[in-house]
C-alpha positions in Angstrom: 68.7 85.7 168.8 65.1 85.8 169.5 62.8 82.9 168.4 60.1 83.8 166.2 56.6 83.1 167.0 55.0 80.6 164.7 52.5 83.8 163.5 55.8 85.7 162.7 56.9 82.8 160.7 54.2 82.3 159.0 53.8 86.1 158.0 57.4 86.4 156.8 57.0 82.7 154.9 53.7 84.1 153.1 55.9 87.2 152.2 59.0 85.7 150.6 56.3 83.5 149.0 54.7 86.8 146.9 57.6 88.3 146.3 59.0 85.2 144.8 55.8 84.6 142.6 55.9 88.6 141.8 59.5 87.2 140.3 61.9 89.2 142.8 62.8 86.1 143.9 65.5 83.1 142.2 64.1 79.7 143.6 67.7 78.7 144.3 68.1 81.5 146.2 64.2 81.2 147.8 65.4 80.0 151.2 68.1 82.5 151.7 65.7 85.2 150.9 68.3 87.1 148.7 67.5 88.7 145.2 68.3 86.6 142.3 71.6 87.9 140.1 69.2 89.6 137.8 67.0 91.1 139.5 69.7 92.2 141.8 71.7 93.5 139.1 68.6 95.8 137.4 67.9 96.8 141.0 71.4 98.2 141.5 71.7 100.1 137.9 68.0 101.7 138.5 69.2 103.1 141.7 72.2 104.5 140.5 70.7 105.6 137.8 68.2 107.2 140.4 71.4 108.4 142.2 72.9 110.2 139.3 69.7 112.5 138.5 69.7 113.2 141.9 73.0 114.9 141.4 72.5 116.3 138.2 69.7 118.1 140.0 66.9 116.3 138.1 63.7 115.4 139.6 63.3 111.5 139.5 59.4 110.1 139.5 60.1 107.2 138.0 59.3 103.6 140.1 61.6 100.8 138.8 58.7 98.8 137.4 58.3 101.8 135.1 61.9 102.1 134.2 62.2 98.5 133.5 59.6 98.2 131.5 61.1 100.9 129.3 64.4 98.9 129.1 62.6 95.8 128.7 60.8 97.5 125.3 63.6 99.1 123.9 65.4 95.3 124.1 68.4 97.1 124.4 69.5 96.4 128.4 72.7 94.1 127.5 73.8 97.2 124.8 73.8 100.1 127.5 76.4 102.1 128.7 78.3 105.1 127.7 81.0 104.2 125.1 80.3 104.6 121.6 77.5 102.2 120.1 75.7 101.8 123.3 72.4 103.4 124.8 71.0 105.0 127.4 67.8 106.4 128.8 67.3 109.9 128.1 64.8 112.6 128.1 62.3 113.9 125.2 63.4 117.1 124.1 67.1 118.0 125.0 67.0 116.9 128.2 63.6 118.9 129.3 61.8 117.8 132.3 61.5 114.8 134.7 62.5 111.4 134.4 59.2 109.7 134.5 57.0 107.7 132.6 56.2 109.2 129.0 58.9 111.4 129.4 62.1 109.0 128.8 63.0 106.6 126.0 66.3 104.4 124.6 68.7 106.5 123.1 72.5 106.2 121.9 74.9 107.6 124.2 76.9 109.6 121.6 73.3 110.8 120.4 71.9 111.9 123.9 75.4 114.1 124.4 74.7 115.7 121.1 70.9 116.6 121.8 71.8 117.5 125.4 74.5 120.3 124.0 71.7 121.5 121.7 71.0 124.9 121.9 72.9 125.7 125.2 74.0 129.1 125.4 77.1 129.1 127.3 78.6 133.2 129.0 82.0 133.8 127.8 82.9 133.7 130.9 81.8 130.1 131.4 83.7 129.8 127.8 86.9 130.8 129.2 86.2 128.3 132.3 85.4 125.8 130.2 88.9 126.1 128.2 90.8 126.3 131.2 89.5 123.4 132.3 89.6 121.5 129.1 93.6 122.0 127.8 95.1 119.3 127.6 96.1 116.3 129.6 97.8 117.9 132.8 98.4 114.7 134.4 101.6 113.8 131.6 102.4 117.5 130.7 106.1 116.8 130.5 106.4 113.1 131.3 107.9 111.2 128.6 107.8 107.5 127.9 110.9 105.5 128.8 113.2 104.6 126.2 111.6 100.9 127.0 108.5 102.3 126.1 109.3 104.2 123.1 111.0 101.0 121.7 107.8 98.9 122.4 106.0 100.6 120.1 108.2 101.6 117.9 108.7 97.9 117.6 104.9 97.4 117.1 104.8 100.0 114.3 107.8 98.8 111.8 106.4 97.7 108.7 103.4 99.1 108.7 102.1 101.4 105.6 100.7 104.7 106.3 99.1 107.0 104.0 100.0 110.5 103.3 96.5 112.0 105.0 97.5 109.6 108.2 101.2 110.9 108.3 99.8 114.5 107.5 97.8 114.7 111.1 100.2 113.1 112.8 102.8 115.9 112.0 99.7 118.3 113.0 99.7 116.7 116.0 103.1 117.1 117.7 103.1 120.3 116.9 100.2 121.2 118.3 101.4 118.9 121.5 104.7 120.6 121.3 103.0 124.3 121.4 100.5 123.3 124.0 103.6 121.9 126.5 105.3 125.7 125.8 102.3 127.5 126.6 101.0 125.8 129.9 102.7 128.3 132.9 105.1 129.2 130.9 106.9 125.7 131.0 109.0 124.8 128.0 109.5 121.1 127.2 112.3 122.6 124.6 
């Protein structure tokens, strides 16, 4: 490995030492020169965040100051994610535009699906797509749980009241289950 000059050194040293007082920097972590778990951790979920537009097709324009400091105003960064209850950054409008600053504020997930659904005209031919695509679980069409199983919870459930309405949808259910398994190609679980 090549020696550094002293200059070098001293360049690099005088680096580490602004990005540390810019707070990139942990000072445990100040003479490894990595980027403390926090930091590190933001970094990661702005650039996949970053990523995702990009695939979405979305232009991206914001820098991660900016979308931090959105985060950091909302005070909602340890509620986010995508299950029910939890929030995400999302456009104004129903999803109109860039991200970039102005443009983008804290939103429930279950909220920002909604508005992004709003108003979209779909072909009936994407309709149809869409159907195909959404019937059913595919991936157990046909499997049934082992008698193992099926004591398990059948074990789980003795004793325990259920009302009329819950009983009601349940019956609903199988029998929609049991006429989606006879419809899919033709297959017949019967």
């Amino acid at each position: 490995m090549k020696k550094r000059s002293p200059e070098q050194r001293a360049k690099i040293s005088a680096a580490k030492i602004a990005s540390w007082a810019a707070g990139r920097y942990d000072r445990t972590d100040f003479g490894n020169g990595r980027y403390d778990t926090v930091t590190r951790d933001r970094r990661r979920a702005f650039t996949q965040h970053r990523a995702n537009a990009k695939l979405r097709g979305v232009e991206w324009l914001l820098t991660f100051d900016e979308w931090w400091a959105v985060w950091e105003a909302s005070d909602k960064w340890t509620q986010r994610g995508t299950s029910a209850g939890q929030y995400c950054m999302a456009r104004l409008g129903p999803d109109i535009g860039p991200y970039r600053a102005g443009n983008v504020f804290i939103q429930l997930s279950a909220e920002n699906a909604r508005d992004g659904s709003l108003g979209l005209k779909r072909t009936p031919e994407q309709n149809a797509a869409r159907g195909e695509w959404m019937k059913g679980n595919k991936h157990r069409l046909g499997h049934t749980n082992s008698q193992r199983q099926r004591d398990a919870v059948s074990a789980k459930l003795k004793g325990r009241k259920f009302t009329a309405e819950h009983v009601a949808a349940s019956v609903a259910a199988k029998k929609r289950n049991r006429a989606a398994r006879k419809n899919h190609d033709g297959i017949s679980s019967i």
